[in-house]
C-alpha positions in Angstrom: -9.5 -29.8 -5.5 -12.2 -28.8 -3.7 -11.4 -28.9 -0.1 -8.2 -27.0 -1.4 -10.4 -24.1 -3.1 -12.6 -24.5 0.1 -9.9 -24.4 2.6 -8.2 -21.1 0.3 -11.6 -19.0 0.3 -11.7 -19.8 4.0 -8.6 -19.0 4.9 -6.9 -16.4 2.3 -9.5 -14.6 0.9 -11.1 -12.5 3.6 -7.7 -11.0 3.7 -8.2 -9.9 0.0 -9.1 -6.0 1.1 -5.7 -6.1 3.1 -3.5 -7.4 0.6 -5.2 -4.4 -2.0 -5.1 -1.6 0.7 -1.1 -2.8 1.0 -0.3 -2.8 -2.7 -2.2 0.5 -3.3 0.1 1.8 -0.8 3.0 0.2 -2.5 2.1 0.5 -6.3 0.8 4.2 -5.7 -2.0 3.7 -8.2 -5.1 2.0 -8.4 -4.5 -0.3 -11.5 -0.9 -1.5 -10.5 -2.7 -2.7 -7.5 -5.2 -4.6 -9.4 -2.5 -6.4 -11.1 0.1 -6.7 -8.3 -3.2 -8.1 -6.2 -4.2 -11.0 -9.2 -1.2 -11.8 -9.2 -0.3 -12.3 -5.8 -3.7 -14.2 -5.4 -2.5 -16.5 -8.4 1.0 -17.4 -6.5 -0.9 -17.9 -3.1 -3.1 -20.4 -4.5 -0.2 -22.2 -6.6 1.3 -22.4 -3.4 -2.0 -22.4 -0.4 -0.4 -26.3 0.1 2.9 -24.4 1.8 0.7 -22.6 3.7 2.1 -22.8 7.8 1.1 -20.1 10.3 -0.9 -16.5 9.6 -2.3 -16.4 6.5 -2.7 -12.4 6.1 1.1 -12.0 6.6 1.6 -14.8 4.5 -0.4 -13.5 1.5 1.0 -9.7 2.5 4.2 -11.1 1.9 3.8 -12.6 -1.5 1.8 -8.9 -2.5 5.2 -7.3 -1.7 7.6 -9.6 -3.7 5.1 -9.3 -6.4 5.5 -5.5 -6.2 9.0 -5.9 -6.0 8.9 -8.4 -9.8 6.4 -5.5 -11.4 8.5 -2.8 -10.0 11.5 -4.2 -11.3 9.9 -5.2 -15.0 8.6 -1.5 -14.8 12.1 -0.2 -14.5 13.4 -2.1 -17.4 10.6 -1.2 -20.0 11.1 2.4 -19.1 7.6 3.7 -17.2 6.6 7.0 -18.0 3.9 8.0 -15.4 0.8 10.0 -16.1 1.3 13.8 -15.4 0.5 14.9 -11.9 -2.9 16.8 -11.3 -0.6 19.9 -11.1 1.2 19.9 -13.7 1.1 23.0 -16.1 0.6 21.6 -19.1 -1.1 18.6 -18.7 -2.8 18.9 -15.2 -6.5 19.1 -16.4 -6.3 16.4 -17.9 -6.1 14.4 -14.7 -8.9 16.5 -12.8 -12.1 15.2 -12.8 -15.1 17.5 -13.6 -18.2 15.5 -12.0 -18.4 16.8 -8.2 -19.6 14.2 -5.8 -21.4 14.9 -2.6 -19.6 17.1 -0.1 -19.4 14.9 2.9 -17.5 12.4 -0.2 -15.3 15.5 -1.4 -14.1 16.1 2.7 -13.5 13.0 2.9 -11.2 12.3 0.2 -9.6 15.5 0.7 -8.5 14.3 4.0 -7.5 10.7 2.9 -5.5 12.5 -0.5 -3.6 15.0 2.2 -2.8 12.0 4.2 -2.2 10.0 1.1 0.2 12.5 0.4 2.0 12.8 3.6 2.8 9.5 3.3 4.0 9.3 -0.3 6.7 11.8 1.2 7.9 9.3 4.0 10.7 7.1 3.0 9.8 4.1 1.4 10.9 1.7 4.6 9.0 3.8 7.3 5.9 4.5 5.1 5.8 0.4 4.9 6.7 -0.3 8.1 3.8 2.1 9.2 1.1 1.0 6.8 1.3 -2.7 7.8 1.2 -1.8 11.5 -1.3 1.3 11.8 -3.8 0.5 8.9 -3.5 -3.4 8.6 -3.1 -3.9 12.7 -0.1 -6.3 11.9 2.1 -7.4 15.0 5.4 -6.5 15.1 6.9 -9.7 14.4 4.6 -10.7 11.1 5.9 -6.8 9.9 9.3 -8.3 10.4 8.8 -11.6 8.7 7.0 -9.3 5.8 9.6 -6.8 5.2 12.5 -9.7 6.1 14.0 -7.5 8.9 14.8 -7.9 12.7 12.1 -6.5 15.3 14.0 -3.9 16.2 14.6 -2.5 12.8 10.9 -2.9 12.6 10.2 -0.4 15.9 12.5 2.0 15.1 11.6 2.6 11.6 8.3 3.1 13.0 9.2 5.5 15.3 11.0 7.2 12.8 7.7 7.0 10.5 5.4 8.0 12.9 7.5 11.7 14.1 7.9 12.2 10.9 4.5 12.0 9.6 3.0 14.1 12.9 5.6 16.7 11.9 4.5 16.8 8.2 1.1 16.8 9.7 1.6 19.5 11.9 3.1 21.1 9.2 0.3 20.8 6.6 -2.5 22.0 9.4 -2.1 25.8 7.6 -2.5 24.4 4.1 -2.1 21.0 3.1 -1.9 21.9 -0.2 1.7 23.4 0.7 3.3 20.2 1.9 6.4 19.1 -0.1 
């Protein structure tokens, strides 16, 4: 057991920050993550012993089929999601009132605009486009992830990528006016 925990650590789990920047992007909040992560690290040591070829895709693969199981158990015990930080009636509720630093403050400012602008892509290009811009995946491990041809892969990208320049060039006014 322990050159198999060994040989796991060595090869799985320096790709632990990938697999939770890829479910945050997926789950769309911080706690679904968390859980869509464990459990994906659960299944990929249950199974390390299958383990042939690139271990990152491999384990981003399993992080999206486990997103796909809590997303689907979601739907079927009726989710009702936290109010949005601009909602009317219940919008303070989800501001926070410590302020941080202001370098800290820009930053996330920046990261929730972009955050946002990619929320508003379409669910296949915002993937596509987070595996291959912020997780420096090949084009082929993308395709083996998401279980579609190459080409499929590069054009949804290219779709991804004009349409989140547009939104950005869009949002350089205001951010805050993006839709």
């Amino acid at each position: 057991m322990g050159d198999r925990r060994s040989g796991f650590e060595a090869q799985v789990l320096p790709h632990l920050d990938a697999a939770y920047r890829y479910a945050r992007w997926l789950c769309g909040s911080p706690s679904d993550a968390d859980d869509v992560v464990q459990e994906a690290v659960l299944r990929a040591f249950r199974g390390f012993d299958g383990l042939r070829g690139d271990a990152k895709a491999w384990l981003l693969t399993i992080v999206r089929n486990c997103h796909a199981t809590a997303l689907s158990q979601r739907q079927r015990r009726g989710f009702v999601p936290l109010p949005d930080e601009h909602d009317p009636e219940d919008g303070e509720a989800m501001i926070a009132t410590a302020p941080g630093p202001e370098a800290l403050a820009i930053s996330l400012d920046q990261a929730r605009d972009l955050g946002r602008l990619l929320a508003g892509l379409p669910e296949r290009q915002r993937e596509v486009l987070v595996l291959r811009e912020i997780e420096d995946l090949d084009y082929r491990d993308i395709a083996r992830i998401t279980n579609v041809p190459i080409g499929t892969v590069m054009s949804r990208l290219a779709r991804a990528r004009a349409a989140l320049k547009a939104r950005w060039a869009g949002a350089e006014g205001d951010p805050k006016d993006v839709s």
